[in-house]
ROBA-991029 format. One record per residue (C-alpha): residue in three letters; z, x, y. Coordinates in steps of 0.05 Angstrom, whole numbers, plus 5000, padded with zeros to 4 digits. Layout:
BEGIN
alaZXY...
# end
This chain:
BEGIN
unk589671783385unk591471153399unk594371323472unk589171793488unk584671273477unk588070733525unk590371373575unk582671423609unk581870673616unk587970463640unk589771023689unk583370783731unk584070183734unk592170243762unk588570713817unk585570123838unk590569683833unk594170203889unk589570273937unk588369493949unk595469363954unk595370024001unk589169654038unk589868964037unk594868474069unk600168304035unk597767544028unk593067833978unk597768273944unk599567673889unk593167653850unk592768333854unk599668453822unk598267903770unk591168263755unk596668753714unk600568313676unk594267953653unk591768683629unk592669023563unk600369053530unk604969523561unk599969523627unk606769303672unk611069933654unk604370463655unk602970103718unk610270133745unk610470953724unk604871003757unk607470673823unk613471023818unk608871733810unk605371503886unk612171333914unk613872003901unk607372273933unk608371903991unk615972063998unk613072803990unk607072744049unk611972364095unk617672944078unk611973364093unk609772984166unk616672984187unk618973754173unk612173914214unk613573414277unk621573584281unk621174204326unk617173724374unk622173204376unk628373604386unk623673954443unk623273234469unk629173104468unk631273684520unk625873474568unk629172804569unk635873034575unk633373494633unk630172944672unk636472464671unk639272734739unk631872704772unk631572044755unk638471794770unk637572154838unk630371714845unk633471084831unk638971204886unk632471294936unk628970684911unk634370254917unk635570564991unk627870334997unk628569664970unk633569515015unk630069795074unk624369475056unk627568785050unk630368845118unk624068985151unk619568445109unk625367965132unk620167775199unk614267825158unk616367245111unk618266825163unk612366915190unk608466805129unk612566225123unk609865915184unk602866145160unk603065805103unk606265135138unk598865345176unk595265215124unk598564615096unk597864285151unk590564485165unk588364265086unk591963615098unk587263565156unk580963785127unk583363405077unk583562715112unk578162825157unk574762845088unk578262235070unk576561875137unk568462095134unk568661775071unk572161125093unk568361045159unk562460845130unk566760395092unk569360025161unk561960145203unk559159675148unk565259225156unk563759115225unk557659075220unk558958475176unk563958195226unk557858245279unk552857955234unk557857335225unk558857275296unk551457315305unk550556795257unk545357315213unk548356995148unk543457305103unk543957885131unk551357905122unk550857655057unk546058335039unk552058745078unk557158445029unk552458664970unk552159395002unk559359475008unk560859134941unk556259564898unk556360274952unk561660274991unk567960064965unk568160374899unk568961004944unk574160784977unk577760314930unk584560674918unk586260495002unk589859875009unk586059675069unk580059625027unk583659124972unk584158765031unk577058725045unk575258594984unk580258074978unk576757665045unk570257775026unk569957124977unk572456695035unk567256915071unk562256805026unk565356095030unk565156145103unk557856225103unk555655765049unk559455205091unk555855445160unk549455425118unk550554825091unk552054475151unk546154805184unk542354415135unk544653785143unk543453815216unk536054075189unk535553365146unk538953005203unk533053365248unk527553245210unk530152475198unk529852265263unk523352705275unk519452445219unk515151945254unk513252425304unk510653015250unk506852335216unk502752155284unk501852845287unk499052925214unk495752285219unk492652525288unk489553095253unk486852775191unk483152205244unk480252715278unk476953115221unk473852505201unk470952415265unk463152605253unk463852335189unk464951545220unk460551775282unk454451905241unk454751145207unk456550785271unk449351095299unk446050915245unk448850165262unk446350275320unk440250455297unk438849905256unk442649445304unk436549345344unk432149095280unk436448525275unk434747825289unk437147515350unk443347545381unk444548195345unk445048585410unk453048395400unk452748875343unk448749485386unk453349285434unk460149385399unk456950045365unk455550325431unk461850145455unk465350415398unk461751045394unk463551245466unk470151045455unk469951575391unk467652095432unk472751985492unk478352105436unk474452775410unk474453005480unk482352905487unk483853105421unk480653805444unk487354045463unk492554465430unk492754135360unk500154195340unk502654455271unk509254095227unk511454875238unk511154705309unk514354045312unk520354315259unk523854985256unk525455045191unk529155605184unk536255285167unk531855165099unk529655815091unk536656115104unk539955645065unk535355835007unk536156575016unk544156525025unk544055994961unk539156554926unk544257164949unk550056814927unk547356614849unk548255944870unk540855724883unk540655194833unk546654844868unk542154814933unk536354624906unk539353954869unk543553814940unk536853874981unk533153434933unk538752964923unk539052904997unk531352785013unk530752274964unk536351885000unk532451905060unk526751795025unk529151165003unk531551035079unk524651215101unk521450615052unk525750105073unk521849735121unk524249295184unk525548595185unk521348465234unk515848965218unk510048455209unk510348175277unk506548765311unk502149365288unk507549835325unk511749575270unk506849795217unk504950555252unk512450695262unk513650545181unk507150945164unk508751615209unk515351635185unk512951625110unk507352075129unk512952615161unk516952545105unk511352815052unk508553315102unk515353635108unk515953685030unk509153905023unk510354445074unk516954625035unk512954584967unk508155194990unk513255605029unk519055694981unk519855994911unk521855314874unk526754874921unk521754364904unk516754324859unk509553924848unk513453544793unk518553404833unk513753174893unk509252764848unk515252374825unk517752274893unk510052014919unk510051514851unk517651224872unk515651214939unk507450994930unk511050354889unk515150164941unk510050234998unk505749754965unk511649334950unk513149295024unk506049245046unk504648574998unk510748245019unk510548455089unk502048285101unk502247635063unk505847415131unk501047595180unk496546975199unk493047415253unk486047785229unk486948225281unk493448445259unk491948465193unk485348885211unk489249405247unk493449465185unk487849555136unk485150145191unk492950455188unk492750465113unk486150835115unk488551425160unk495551415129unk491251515058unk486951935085unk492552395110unk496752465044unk490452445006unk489253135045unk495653385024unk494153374952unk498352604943unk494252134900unk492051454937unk487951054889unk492850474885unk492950414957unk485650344960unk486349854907unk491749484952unk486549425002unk482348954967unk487448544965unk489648565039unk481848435048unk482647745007unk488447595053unk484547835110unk479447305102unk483946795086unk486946935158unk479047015185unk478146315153unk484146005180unk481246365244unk474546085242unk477045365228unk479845305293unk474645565327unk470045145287unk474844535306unk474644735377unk466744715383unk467043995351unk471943785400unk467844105455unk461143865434unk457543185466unk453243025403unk447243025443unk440943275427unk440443975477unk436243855540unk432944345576unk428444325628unk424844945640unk422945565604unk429246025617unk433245535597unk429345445523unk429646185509unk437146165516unk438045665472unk432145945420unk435846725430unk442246415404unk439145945342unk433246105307unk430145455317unk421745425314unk418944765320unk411144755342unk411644065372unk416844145409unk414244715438unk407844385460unk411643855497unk411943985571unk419643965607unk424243685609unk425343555531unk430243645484unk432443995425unk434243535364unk441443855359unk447243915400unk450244455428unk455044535369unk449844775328unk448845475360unk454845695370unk456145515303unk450746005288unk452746595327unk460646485304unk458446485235unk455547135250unk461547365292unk465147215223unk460247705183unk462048225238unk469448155236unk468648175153unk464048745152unk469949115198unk474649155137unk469349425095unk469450125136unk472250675113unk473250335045unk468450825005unk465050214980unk457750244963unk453249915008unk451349324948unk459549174950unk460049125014unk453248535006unk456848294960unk463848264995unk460048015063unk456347395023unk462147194991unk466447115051unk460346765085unk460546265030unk468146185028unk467246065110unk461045445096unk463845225038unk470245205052unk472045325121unk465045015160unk464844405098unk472444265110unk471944225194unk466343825180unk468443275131unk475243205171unk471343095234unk466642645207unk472642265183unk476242235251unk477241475275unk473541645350unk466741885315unk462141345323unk455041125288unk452041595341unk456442235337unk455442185255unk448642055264unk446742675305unk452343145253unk447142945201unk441543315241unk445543835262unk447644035188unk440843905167unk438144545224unk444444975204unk442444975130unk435545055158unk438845725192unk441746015133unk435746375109unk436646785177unk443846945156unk441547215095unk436947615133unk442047895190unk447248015121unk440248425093unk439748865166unk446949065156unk447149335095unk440349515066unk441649124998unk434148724990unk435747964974unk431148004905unk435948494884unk438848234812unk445748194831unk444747914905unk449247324916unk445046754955unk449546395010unk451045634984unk449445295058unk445544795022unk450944514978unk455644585029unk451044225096unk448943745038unk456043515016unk457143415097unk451842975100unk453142555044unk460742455073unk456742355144unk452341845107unk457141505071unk462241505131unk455941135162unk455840605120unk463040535124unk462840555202unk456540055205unk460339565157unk466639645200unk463739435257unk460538895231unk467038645208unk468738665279unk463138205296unk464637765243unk471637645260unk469137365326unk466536865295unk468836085314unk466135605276unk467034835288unk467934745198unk468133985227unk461633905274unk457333315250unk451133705288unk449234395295unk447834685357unk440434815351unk441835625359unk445136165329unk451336335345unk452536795402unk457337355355unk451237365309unk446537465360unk450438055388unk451438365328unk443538325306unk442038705375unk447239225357unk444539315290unk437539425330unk440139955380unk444240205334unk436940355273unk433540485326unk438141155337unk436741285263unk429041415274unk432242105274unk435042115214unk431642155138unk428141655118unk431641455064unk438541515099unk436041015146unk433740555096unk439840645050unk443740395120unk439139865142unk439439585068unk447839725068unk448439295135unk444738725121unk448038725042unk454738735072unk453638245133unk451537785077unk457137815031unk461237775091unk458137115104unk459136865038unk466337065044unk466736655107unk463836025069unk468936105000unk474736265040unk480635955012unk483735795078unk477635395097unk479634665062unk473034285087unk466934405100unk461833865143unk455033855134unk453933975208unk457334575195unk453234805138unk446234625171unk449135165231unk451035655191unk443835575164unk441135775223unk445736485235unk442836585167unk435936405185unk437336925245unk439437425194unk432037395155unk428337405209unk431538085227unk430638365160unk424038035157unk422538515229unk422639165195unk428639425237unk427240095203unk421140315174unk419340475103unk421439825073unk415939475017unk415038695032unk421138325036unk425338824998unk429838845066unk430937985063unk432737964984unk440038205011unk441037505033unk438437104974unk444736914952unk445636575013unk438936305025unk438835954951unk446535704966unk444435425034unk437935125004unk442134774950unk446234404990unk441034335051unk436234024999unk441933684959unk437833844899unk442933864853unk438833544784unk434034134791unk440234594795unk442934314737unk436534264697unk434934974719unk441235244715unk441335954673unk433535954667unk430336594691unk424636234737unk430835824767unk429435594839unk436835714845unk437936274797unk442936664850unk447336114858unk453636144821unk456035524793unk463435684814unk461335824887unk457235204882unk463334784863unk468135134913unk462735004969unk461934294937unk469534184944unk469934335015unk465333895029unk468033294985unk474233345031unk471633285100unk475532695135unk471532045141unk468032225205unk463932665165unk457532365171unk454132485098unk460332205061unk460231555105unk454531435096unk456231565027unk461630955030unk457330515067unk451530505029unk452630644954unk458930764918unk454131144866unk452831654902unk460431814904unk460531714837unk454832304825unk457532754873unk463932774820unk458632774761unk456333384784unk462933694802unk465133624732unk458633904707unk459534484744unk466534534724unk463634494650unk458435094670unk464335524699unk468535404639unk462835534592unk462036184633unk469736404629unk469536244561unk463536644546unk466137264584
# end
């Protein structure tokens, strides 16, 4: 039971087991096999009885195959063993064929040989005309380069370089001729960036030596676009020219002048205006850049070209020696500096970054320093207004110009005002010679004229109104001399000159007042007051020449309200305006006439020291003559001519000189009478002397000038009329009595000039007539003349002792 019961399961099972080892690949056969020993107990031998039962089977089918295919072999094999002689008798022929065969193919492969050798020989052609299309291009561009180098198209060739770098070569690059290209084509890289190079410095070299040129040029232009804007002022000078006073027709005159001359440069300036691009080819800059900007070397270029302007730069700014002597001097410095800046500028807006506005801007500060540097130094030695002038105008275009090309020019405007201070210092210094020149020329004479034409002249060139004089028929004579108009009209001449620096300043019209009345007050008060103090001091004015310099400075401070006025024409700015500065011609005519006054007095005195030094007294004489003596005489009538001149002059001046003369003629004469040299004294002498003095009061008594109040004129010889009384009278008890006592018949006489006097006396020699008579008659009287000595030695030692 038991097998039967394990025969149905197993038996399956092994089936399968057969027909996947029959079926698969015998790779798999292993798990398939071990699938029976994992089975049930006693699987392996069931399973190997069962293998042995399909061996059998198959032994039995092939058994089977082969007893049924036999008869066909065995027929087989007959057929084969028939055939053997037909085909041993067919390989004999095809061997016979072969061998015929091979002899006649023997031409054919020769043939074919050569055919082949053919086409060899034609691919190696194709092959390197291949080759050689590809390498033409190669050597075309290489030419080409060679021809651009010879044609000097560096750029150009540089670009070639780049083509057969980045196209060309790497086509070609396994051919040896092309290492070599490649090889050379750094050195001429090298080649070019010299040539370029060099090209440049002949470029800076160029535009060095060029420079001024471009500057006129520049400077040309920028003149002439301001051309309607200094036209339309100048005709409004004109304009108002004719409003001004007289003698302003100089002004309409100039103007005119000056405006024709404007539009005679407009007219030539009408040709072909020239261009920096014009003047300069700059294309050895543009190159350069291009071959710097090809070659990755740009930045190398640009410090080289900056490096290199700023050395001429700084050979541009250094000025000549000599460069102050002429205004050529001054143009050549400015057009150079100008052609300088208008080739950067012109660099600055046609290339990507060789220089910059920073760069510029730092090159105009360095450079704006050192101009102003140079033009301090260089105008603080120019003593000619003229020069100076011409200067100021060249710093106005060469402003103007840069100012155009973007350059800031403030601080050379600001320089300006200083080159105007120096400029009227040099108008001053100017002026004073001219003003000394009209003193030296001048008569000091009032003007004479003696008909009509004549007066206009002179009225044309001075305002000078005088309602008397006018009424007066001719000849007659104006109270000044002739210095005192052309005074006038230089003073004015001044104003002009001034007001010249003033154009083109952009000042406002109440600066430019200002400006113009400042320099007219520097010119009187310093200029016009300094010619006139040192002439009035010169040793070969006389009493008359100072005399008639007082009434000239007295009609040109008379004039000055008519400068104001012709200052007022000119610029528009009202005198009541706040800030107005007045013109100081009253201080400065009034200090002149104090110096003439006092120089007056000093003359008058001199010269009547001269008189008294003639003087030659007989100290001895026992009589007096009975006259005055003849020095005193002539010096009374001089004194008489001499006021009689000063009927012209102030009142008081006059007076003040009258009253000077007659003080200092009488100390004079006291000095005469206490001089120590003098030992005696007679009293012949004395009563003389009385009567010069006597001459003296009878000419102050005569009212030599007018204006004098009762015998205010004769008190300046009291001290000698008391002195001379004294010892005239003898009266020496009341002297004594009186002495110090304000109603004092003798209260001028000093005791100590009484006793020197008194001394001289005591000592005459015994022919003296008063002391013999002295001896002869009374001893006493001796005796009191020594009484009174030593009282008035006791009165001057009282006095010391007091002080």
């Amino acid at each position: 039971m038991a097998e039967s019961s394990e025969g149905p399961g197993t038996v399956p099972e092994h089936d399968r087991i057969l027909q996947e080892i029959e079926s698969t690949d015998t790779a798999c056969v292993g798990p398939t096999l071990r699938s029976v020993y994992d089975d049930q107990p006693n699987a392996h031998k069931k399973f190997m009885e069962k293998l042995d039962a399909c061996i059998r089977n198959h032994d039995k089918e092939i058994e089977k195959m082969c007893n049924f295919h036999h008869q066909g072999f065995v027929d087989a094999i007959t057929e084969l063993l028939k055939v053997r002689t037909d085909a041993e008798k067919l390989k004999v022929q095809v061997t016979d064929t072969n061998r015929r065969l091979q002899d006649a193919g023997k031409e054919v492969i020769v043939q074919t040989g050569d055919i082949i050798r053919c086409r060899i020989q034609q691919r190696n052609i194709t092959t390197v005309v291949e080759k050689l299309q590809l390498c033409l291009p190669v050597l075309e561009m290489y030419s080409k380069l060679k021809e651009q180098m010879g044609a000097k198209r560096y750029y150009s060739a540089l670009k070639t370089m780049e083509q057969l770098e980045n196209v060309y070569f790497p086509r070609v690059s396994q051919y040896r001729f092309c290492q070599l290209m490649i090889e050379n084509l750094p050195k001429l890289r090298e080649d070019i960036k010299e040539i370029s190079m060099s090209d440049l410095k002949d470029f800076l070299e160029s535009i060095r030596k060029h420079s001024d040129k471009i500057g006129e040029t520049a400077m040309k232009q920028a003149q002439q676009q301001k051309t309607f804007s200094v036209v339309l002022p100048k005709q409004n000078n004109v304009k108002f020219g004719k409003k001004m006073y007289i003698n302003d027709r100089i002004l309409e005159e100039r103007n005119a002048s000056e405006l024709k001359h404007t539009f005679e440069e407009e007219d030539e300036n009408e040709e072909e205006v020239l261009t920096v691009q014009d003047l300069v080819d700059f294309s050895p800059v543009y190159r350069c850049l291009h071959i710097h900007s090809v070659l990755g070397d740009e930045e190398t270029f640009e410090n080289y070209y900056r490096k290199q302007r700023k050395k001429q730069a700084r050979l541009v700014l250094q000025p000549q020696s000599n460069m102050h002597e002429t205004v050529d001097g001054y143009r050549r410095y400015f057009t150079q500096i100008v052609g300088f800046f208008v080739v950067e500028d012109h660099i600055l807006h046609v290339t990507q970054g060789l220089v910059t506005r920073a760069y510029t801007d730092e090159l105009w500060n360095m450079a704006l320093s050192k101009i102003i540097a140079v033009l301090r130094a260089h105008s603080s030695y120019c003593t000619d207004p003229d020069l100076v002038l011409e200067l100021k105008n060249l710093i106005v275009i060469f402003a103007d110009t840069l100012q155009g090309y973007g350059f800031p020019v403030n601080r050379l405007f600001d320089l300006l005002f200083e080159i105007r201070d120096q400029y009227n210092e040099t108008l001053l210094k100017k002026w004073a010679g001219v003003f000394r020149d009209i003193f030296e020329e001048d008569n000091y004479s009032p003007i004479p004229v003696v008909n009509e034409e004549e007066y206009k002249i002179v009225i044309s060139k001075f305002p000078f109104q005088d309602p008397d004089l006018e009424k007066q028929p001719f000849p007659k004579k104006f109270p000044m001399s002739q210095s005192v108009p052309r005074i006038y009209i230089q003073v004015k001449e001044f104003i002009y000159a001034s007001l010249k620096f003033s154009e083109s300043l952009h000042r406002s019209s109440t600066e430019i007042d200002d400006m113009l009345r400042k320099s007219t007050n520097l010119l009187l008060t310093r200029t016009l007051n300094s010619c006139l103090l040192n002439l009035i001091r010169k040793p070969h004015i006389g009493l008359t020449e100072l005399v008639q310099i007082i009434i000239n400075t007295t009609h040109l401070e008379q004039a000055c309200k008519y400068l104001e006025d012709f200052i007022t024409n000119i610029t528009n700015i009202s005198q009541e305006t706040v800030h107005t500065t007045r013109l100081y011609g009253l201080s400065t005519f009034k200090d002149a006439r104090h110096a003439a006054e006092g120089e007056i007095y000093t003359k008058l005195n001199q010269k009547i020291d001269e008189f008294v030094q003639l003087a030659d007294y007989d100290w001895t004489m026992s009589e007096p003559d009975g006259r005055a003596s003849g020095y005193l005489m002539d010096l009374i009538n001089f004194l008489r001519s001499i006021f009689q001149v000063f009927t012209h002059l102030p009142g008081k001046v006059a007076q003040t000189a009258c009253m000077s003369a007659c003080q200092h003629l009488s100390t004079s004469l006291m000095q005469m009478l206490l001089d120590s040299e003098l030992k005696q004294i007679s009293m012949g002498a004395v009563q003389q002397f009385n009567l010069d003095v006597i001459q003296c009061e009878l000419f102050a008594s005569s009212e030599p000038v007018p204006g004098f109040q009762g015998d205010t004129l004769q008190l300046a010889f009291i001290d000698l009329r008391q002195l001379l009384d004294l010892f005239m009278v003898w009266d020496w008890s009341t002297y004594l009595a009186d002495y110090g006592q304000p109603a004092s018949k003798y209260l001028r006489v000093n005791p100590n000039t009484a006793l020197t006097l008194l001394e001289k006396m005591k000592d005459t020699n015994k022919k003296n007539n008063i002391f013999a008579q002295f001896r002869k008659n009374d001893r006493d009287k001796q005796k009191l003349i020594e009484t009174v000595m030593k009282q008035l030695r006791s009165l001057v030692n009282g006095m010391s002792h007091h002080t």
